[in-house]
C-alpha positions in Angstrom: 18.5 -33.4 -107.7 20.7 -35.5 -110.1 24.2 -34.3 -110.4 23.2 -34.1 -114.7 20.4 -32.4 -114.0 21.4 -30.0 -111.5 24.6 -29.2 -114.3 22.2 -28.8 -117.5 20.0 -26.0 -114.6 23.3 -24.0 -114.2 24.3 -24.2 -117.7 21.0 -23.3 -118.8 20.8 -20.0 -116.3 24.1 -19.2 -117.5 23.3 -19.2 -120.9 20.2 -16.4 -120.0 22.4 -14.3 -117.7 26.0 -15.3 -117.6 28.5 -17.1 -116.3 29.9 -14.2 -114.3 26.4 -13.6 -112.9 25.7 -17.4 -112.0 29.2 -16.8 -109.6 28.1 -14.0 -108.1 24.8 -15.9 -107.4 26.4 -18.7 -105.9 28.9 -17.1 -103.9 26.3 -15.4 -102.2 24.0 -18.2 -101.4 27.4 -20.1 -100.2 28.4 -17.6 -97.8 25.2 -16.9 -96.3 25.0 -20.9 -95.5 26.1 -20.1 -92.2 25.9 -17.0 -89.7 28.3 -14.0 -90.6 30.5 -12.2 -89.1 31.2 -11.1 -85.9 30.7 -13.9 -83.8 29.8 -13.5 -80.1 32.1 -15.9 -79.0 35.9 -17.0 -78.3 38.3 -19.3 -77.4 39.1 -16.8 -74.4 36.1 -18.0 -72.7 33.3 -20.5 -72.9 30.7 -17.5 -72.7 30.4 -13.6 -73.8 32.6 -11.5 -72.9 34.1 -8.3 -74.0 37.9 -9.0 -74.2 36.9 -12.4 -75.7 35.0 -9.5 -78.8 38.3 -7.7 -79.0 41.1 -9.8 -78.3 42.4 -11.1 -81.8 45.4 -13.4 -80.0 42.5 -15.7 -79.9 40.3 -17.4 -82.3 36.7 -16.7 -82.9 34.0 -19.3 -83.0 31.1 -20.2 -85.5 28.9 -21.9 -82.3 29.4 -21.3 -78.6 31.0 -23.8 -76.5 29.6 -26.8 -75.4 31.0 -27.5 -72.0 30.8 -31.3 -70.5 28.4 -31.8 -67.8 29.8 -33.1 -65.0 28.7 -36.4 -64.7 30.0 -36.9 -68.7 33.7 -35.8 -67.5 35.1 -39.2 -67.4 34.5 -39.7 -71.1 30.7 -41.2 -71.9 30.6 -38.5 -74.7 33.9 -38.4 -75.5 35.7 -41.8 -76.5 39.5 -42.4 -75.1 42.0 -39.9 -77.1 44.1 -42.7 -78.2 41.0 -44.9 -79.7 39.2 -41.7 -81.8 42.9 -41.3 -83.2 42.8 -44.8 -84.6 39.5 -44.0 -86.7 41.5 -41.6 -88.7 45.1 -44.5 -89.4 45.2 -46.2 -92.9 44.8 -50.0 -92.4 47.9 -51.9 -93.3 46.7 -52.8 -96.8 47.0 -49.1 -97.6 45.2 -45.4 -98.5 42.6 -45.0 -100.8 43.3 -42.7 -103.8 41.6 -39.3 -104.3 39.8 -39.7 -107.8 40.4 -35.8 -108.7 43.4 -33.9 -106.9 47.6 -34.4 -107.3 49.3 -33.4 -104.2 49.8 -30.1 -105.2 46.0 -29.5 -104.2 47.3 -30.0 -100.5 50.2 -28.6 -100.7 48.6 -25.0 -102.1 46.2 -25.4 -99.1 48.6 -25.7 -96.9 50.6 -22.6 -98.0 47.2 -21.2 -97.8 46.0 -21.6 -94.7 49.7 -21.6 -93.0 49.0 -17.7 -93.4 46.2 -17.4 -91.4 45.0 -20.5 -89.3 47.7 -20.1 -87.1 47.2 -22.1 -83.5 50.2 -21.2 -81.2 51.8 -24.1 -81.0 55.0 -24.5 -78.5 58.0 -25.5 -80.8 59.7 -26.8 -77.5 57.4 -28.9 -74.9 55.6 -31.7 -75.9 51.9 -30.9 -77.6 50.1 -31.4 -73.9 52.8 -29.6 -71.9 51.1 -25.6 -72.4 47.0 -27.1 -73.8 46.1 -23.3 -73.0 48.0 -22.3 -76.5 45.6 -24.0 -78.4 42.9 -21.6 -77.5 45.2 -19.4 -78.7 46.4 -17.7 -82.7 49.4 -15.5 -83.9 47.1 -14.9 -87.4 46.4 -11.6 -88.7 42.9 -13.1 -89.9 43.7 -11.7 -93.6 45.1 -13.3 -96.7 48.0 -11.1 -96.1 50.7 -13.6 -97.6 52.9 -14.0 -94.1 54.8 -16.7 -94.8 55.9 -15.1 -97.4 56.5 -11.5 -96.0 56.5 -12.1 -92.3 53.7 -11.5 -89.5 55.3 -8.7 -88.0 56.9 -5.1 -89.3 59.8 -6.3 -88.0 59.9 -9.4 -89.4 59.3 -8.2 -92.9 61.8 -5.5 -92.4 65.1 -8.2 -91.9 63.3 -10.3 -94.7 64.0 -7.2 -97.5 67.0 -6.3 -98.8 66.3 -2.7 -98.0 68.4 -1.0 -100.5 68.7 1.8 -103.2 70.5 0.4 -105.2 70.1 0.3 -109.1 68.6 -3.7 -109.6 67.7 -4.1 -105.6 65.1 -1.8 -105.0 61.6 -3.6 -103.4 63.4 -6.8 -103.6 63.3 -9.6 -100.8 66.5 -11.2 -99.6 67.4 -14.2 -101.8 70.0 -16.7 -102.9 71.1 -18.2 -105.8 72.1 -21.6 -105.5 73.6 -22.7 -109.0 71.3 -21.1 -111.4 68.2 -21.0 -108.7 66.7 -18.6 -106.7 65.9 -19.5 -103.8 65.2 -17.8 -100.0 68.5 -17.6 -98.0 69.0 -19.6 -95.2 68.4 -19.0 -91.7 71.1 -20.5 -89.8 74.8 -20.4 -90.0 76.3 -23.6 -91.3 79.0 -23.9 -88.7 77.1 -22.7 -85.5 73.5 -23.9 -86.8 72.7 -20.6 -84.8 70.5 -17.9 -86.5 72.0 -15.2 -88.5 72.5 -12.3 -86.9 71.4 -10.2 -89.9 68.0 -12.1 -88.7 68.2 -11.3 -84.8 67.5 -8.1 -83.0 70.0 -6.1 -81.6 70.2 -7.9 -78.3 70.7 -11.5 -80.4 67.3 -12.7 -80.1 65.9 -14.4 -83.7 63.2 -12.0 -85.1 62.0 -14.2 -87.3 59.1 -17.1 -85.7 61.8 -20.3 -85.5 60.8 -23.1 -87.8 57.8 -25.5 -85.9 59.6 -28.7 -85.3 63.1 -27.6 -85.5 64.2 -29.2 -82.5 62.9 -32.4 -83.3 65.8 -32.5 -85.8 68.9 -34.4 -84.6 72.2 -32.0 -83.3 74.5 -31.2 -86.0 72.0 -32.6 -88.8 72.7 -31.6 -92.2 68.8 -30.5 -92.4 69.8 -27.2 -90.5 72.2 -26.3 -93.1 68.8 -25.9 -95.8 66.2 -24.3 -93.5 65.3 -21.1 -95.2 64.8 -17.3 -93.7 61.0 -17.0 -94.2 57.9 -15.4 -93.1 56.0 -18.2 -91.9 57.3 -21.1 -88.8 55.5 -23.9 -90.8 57.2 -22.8 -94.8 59.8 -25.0 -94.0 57.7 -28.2 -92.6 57.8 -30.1 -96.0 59.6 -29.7 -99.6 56.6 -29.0 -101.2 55.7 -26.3 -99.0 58.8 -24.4 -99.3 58.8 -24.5 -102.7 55.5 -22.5 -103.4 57.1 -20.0 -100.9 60.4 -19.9 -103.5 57.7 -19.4 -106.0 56.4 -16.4 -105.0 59.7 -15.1 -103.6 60.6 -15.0 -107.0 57.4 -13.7 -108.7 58.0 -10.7 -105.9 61.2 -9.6 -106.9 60.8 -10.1 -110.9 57.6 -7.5 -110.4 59.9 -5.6 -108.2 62.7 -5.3 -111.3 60.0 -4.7 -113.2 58.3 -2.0 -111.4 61.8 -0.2 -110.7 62.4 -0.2 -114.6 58.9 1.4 -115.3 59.3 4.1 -112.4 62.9 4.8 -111.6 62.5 7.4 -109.0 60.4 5.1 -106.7 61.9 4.6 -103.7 62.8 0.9 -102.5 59.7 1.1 -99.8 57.1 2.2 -103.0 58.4 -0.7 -105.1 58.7 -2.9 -102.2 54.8 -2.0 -101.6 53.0 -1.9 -104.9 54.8 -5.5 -105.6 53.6 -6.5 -102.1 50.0 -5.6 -103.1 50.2 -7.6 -106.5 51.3 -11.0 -105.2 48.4 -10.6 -102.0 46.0 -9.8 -105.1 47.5 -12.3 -106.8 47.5 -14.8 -104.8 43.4 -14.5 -104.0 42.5 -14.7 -107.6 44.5 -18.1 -107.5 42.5 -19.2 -104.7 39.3 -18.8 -106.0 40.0 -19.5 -109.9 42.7 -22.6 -109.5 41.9 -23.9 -105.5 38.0 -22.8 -105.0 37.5 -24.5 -108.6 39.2 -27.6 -108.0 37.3 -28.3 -104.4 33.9 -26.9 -106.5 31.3 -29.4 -107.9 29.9 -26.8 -109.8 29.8 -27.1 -113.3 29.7 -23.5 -113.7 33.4 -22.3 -112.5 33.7 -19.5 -109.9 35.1 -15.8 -111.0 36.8 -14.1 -108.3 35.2 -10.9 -108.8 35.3 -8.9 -105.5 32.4 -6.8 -106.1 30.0 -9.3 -106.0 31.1 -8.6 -101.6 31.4 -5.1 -101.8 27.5 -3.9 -100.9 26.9 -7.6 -99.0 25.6 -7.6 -95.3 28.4 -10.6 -95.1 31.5 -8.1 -95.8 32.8 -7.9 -92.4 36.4 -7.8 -90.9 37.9 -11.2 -90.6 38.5 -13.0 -87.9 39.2 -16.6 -88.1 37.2 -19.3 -86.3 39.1 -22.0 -84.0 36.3 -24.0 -86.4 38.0 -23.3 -89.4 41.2 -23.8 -88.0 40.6 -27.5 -87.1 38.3 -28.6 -90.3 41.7 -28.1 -92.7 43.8 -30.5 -91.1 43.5 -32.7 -94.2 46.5 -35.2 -92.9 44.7 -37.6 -95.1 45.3 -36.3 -98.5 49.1 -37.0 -98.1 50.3 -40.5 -99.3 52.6 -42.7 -97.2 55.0 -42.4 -100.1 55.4 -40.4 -103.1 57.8 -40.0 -106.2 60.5 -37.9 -105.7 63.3 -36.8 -108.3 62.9 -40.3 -110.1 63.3 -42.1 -106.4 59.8 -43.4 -104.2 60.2 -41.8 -100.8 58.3 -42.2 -97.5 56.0 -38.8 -96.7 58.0 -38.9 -93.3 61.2 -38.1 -95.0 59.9 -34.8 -96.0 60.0 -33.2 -92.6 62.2 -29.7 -92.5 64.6 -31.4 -95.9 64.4 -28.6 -98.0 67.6 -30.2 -99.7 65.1 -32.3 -102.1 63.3 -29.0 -103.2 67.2 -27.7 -103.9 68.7 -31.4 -105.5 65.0 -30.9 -107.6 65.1 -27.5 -108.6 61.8 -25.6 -108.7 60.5 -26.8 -111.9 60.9 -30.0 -111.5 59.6 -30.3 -107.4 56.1 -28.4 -108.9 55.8 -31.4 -111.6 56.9 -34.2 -109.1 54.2 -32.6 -107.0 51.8 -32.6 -109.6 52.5 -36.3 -110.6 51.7 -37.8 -107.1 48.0 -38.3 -106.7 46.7 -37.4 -103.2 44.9 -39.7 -100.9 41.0 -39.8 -100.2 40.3 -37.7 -97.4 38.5 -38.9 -95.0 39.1 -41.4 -91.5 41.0 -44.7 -92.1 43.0 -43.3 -94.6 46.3 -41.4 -92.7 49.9 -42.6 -93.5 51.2 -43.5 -90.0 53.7 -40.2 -89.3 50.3 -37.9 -89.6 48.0 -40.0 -87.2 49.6 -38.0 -84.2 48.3 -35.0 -86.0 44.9 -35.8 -86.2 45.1 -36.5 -82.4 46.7 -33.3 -81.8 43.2 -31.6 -83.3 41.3 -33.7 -81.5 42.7 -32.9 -78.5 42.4 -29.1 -79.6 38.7 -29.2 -80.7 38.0 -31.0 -77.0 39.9 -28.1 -75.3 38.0 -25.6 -76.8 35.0 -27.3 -76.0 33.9 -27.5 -79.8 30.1 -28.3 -80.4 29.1 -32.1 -82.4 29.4 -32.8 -85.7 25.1 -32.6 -86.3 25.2 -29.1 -84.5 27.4 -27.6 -87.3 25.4 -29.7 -89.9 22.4 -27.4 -88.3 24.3 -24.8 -88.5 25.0 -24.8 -92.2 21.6 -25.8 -93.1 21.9 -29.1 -93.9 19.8 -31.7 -91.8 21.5 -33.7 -88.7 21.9 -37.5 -89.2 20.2 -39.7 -87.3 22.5 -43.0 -87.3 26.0 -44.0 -88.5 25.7 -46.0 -91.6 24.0 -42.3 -93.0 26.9 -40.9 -91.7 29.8 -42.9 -93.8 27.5 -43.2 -96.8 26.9 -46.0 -98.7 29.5 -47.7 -101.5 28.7 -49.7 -104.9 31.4 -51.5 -104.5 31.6 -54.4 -102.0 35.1 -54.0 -100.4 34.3 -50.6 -100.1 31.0 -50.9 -98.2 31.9 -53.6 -96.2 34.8 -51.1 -94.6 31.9 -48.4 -94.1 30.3 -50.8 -92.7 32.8 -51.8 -90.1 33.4 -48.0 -89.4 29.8 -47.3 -88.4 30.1 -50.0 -85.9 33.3 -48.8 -84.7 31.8 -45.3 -84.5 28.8 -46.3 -83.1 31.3 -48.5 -80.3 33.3 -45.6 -79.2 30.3 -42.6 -79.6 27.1 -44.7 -78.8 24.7 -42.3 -80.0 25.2 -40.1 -83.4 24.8 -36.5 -81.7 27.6 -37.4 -79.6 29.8 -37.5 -82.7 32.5 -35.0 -82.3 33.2 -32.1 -84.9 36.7 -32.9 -86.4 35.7 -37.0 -86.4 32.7 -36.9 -88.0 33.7 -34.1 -90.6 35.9 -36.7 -92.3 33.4 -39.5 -91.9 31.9 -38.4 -94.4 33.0 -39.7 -97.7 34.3 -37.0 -100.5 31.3 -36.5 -103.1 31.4 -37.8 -106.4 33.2 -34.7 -108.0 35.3 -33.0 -105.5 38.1 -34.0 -103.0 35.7 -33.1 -99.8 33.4 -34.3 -97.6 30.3 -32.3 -98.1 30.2 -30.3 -94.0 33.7 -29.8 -94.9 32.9 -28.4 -98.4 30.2 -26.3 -97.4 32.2 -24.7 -94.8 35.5 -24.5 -96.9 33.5 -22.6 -99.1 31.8 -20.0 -96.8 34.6 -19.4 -95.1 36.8 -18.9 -98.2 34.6 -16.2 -100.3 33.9 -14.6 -97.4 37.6 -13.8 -96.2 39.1 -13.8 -99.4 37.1 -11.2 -101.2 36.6 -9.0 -98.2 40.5 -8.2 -98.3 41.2 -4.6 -98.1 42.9 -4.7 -101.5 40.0 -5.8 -102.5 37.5 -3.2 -101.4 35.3 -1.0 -103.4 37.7 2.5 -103.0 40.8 0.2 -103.9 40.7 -2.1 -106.0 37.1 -0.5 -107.5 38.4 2.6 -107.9 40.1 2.9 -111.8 42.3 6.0 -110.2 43.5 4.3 -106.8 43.9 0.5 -108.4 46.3 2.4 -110.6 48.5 3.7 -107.6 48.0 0.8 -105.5 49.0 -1.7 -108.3 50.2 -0.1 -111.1 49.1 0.0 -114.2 51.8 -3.1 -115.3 50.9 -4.6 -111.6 46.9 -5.0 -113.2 47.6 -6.0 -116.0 49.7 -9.3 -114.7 46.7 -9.8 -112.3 44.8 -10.0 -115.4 47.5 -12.8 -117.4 47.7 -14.5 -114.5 45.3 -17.5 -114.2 47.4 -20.2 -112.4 50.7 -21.5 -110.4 51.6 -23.0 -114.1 51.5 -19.4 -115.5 53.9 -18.1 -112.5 56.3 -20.8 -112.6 56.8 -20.7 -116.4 57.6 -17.1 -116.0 60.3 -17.4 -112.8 61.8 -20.9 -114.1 63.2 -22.6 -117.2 62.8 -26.0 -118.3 58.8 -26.4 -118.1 58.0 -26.7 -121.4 54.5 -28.8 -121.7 55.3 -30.7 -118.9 52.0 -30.7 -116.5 51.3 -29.2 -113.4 48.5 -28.6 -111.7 45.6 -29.7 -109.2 43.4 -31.7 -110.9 44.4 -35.1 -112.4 44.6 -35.8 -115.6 43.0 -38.8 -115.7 40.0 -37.2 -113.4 36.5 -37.2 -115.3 33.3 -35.2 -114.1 30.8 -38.1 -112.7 27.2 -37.3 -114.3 25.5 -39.5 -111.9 
């Protein structure tokens, strides 16, 4: 069906019944695009078994394995690691541009799914050194906000101020930093050895230690800005910590808030209810800003949990090694970007949160929102992310990870038969002309279409006309999202339905900023000054729905 036509059918069946009702339609055929929850299998194993059902320190998976027969070992199926990298480097002549999203599309996915796509991942020994941790997770499997609060009980307890104190109650340890509130740091500035306020009583750190941390030069001024946080990968880039600073701040302004409306809480009550407003928060921001913004719906999505709460595909979540390798969107960051009035290379970013600082919060979110991201897809990774891509590669080989046309299958959409249907097709001349060129390369390294692996030919796809994604990744995005957002506990039907117990798990004020609260933009202007009209936000300004 026409993209016009398919708009003025949604439009038209909203008009009869809603726009509310039109979500609640959709999200329901989206997340029963695949199978639901729980999956038989595991990364434990390549087949059933009972500790690979129950034991959560691994992920789940959406397909079973596929082993390699033995005669295919050597690599008939699977192309050299180093030359099914290369597919996913941007050509000298540079990245193609991403008609819709600013970077702070990818950098809110990244906070995201920093919470709960977590492959263990040595911080010490090179990626190939321990390959059995990438069958492995430290996630929860819930939208739970642990970058933010921590993984652990014990790391959320030496992340909170913990005090009784008139002004302190619920609040999270901070800093200020000029006029700035910001999360303190981790490491002292003389030693560059972790706080002790953030090691146990025997000196060991509590907190996970920042992924990539040792990568940094001795004595490098870098340590002196690494921030106490929840999460190993908050402090990876600028952009990262700073939607971390966001909500730190949001947390404690609802915590002041919340102490001034009911003085004789204790600090862990205020520290709780505050806790459950930014998780519930947070998931309305994922479906009404994020969801939206990846959406080529005209009809925009309401995150309205009851639309899950009677649905055979409300289960308890537990993340797929799938899902895990489908976000590494390495491709939607540009080799450079404007930062603080200067052009900087993406590689300078690494672990230097002293541009977020220099920036101030306010104006990091609108240098982050005036950088366009890149086109996701292959040939289009600056050169400092290419070893990433390989690193996932390598992962979704380890795990034995089913092709590319087995999770089109999967999802209902029909298996390709050759590789120029695979990259699409292009109007423009230069542009088909490098399709071109990567079907033969694809077809040189892969030979036959169903040998395509998963993570390659996910981004061989091109993005559709009015979203940032390839449609497979889109699809699965999607099914993954509604049905793991909306099933949070917060969420369920005796919470969050019930008037009485919303009320004592949020608060009357708690639900009532829920309600106001319809983007980062909103957030920000409350916790910062100096925003005025200036713009932030996912989409571009310039972007323009495409009828065709």
């Amino acid at each position: 069906m026409p993209g016009w036509l398919e708009d003025f059918a949604l439009k038209a069946v909203a008009f009869f019944i809603g726009k509310a009702r039109v979500s609640d339609l959709l999200i329901n055929k989206i997340v029963q695009s695949g199978r639901n929850r729980p999956h038989p299998w595991s990364t434990k194993h390549d087949y059933i078994s009972w500790s690979g059902l129950t034991d959560r320190s691994y992920s789940a998976r959406l397909l079973p394995a596929m082993p390699l027969p033995e005669e295919e070992k050597l690599g008939t199926r699977r192309p050299p690691l180093d030359q099914t990298a290369q597919l996913f480097a941007a050509p000298a002549s540079g990245q193609r541009p991403c008609r819709k999203s600013t970077l702070l599309f990818p950098a809110f996915a990244q906070y995201l799914t920093d919470g709960f796509l977590r492959t263990q991942v040595s911080n010490v020994a090179p990626f190939d050194s321990f390959p059995e941790d990438r069958r492995r997770t430290t996630s929860n499997h819930d939208i739970d906000m642990s970058p933010l609060y921590g993984r652990t009980p014990a790391q959320t307890s030496v992340l909170r101020r913990m005090s009784e104190e008139p002004g302190q109650k619920g609040k999270l340890k901070s800093q200020w930093i000029g006029k700035e509130e910001f999360p303190e740091f981790l490491f002292d500035p003389v030693t560059h050895k972790v706080k002790e306020e953030f090691c146990d009583a025997a000196g060991r750190p509590i907190l996970d230690f920042p992924l990539g941390i040792n990568n940094l030069p001795v004595g490098s001024d870098r340590y002196n800005h690494i921030f106490a946080v929840g999460g190993d990968r908050v402090n990876a880039t600028p952009y990262v910590a700073m939607m971390n600073t966001l909500w730190l701040r949001e947390h404690n302004r609802l915590a002041g808030l919340l102490e001034l409306a009911y003085p004789h809480w204790d600090d862990e009550r205020v520290f709780e209810t505050a806790r459950n407003i930014i998780i519930v928060m947070f998931i309305k921001l994922v479906v009404e800003e994020y969801i939206n913004h990846i959406s080529t719906a005209v009809i925009p999505f309401s995150a309205n949990p009851t639309v899950c709460w009677n649905a055979g595909w409300n289960r308890t979540n537990w993340m797929t090694t799938e899902f895990s390798l489908l976000y590494r969107w390495h491709s939607l960051i540009p080799q450079t970007l404007n930062w603080g009035g200067k052009r900087i290379d993406g590689s300078a970013l690494s672990l230097n949160n002293t541009l977020l600082i220099e920036r101030g919060l306010v104006g990091s979110f609108i240098d982050v929102s005036g950088n366009h991201a890149t086109a996701l897809g292959l040939q289009n990774s600056a050169d400092f992310l290419v070893r990433a891509d390989s690193h996932a590669i390598a992962q979704g080989r380890l795990n034995n990870v089913a092709t590319y046309n087995d999770y089109r299958q999967a999802m209902k959409l029909k298996p390709l038969r050759d590789f120029k249907e695979l990259v699409g097709t292009s109007k423009r001349k230069d542009e088909q002309e490098r399709r071109d060129a990567l079907a033969a390369e694809m077809e040189r390294l892969y030979g036959d279409i169903d040998n395509v692996e998963f993570f390659t030919g996910l981004f061989a796809e091109a993005p559709g006309a009015n979203g940032p994604l390839p449609r497979l990744v889109m699809v699965m995005v999607a099914m993954d999202a509604f049905s793991q957002a909306l099933t949070n506990p917060l969420l369920s039907q005796h919470v969050y339905g019930d008037d009485a117990t919303s009320r004592v798990a949020f608060s009357p004020e708690g639900l009532a900023i829920i309600a106001q609260t319809n983007s980062l933009r909103d957030i920000l202007r409350r916790n910062s000054a100096g925003l005025d009209d200036a713009f932030v936000g996912m989409t571009r300004q310039d972007w323009a729905r495409n009828q065709s």
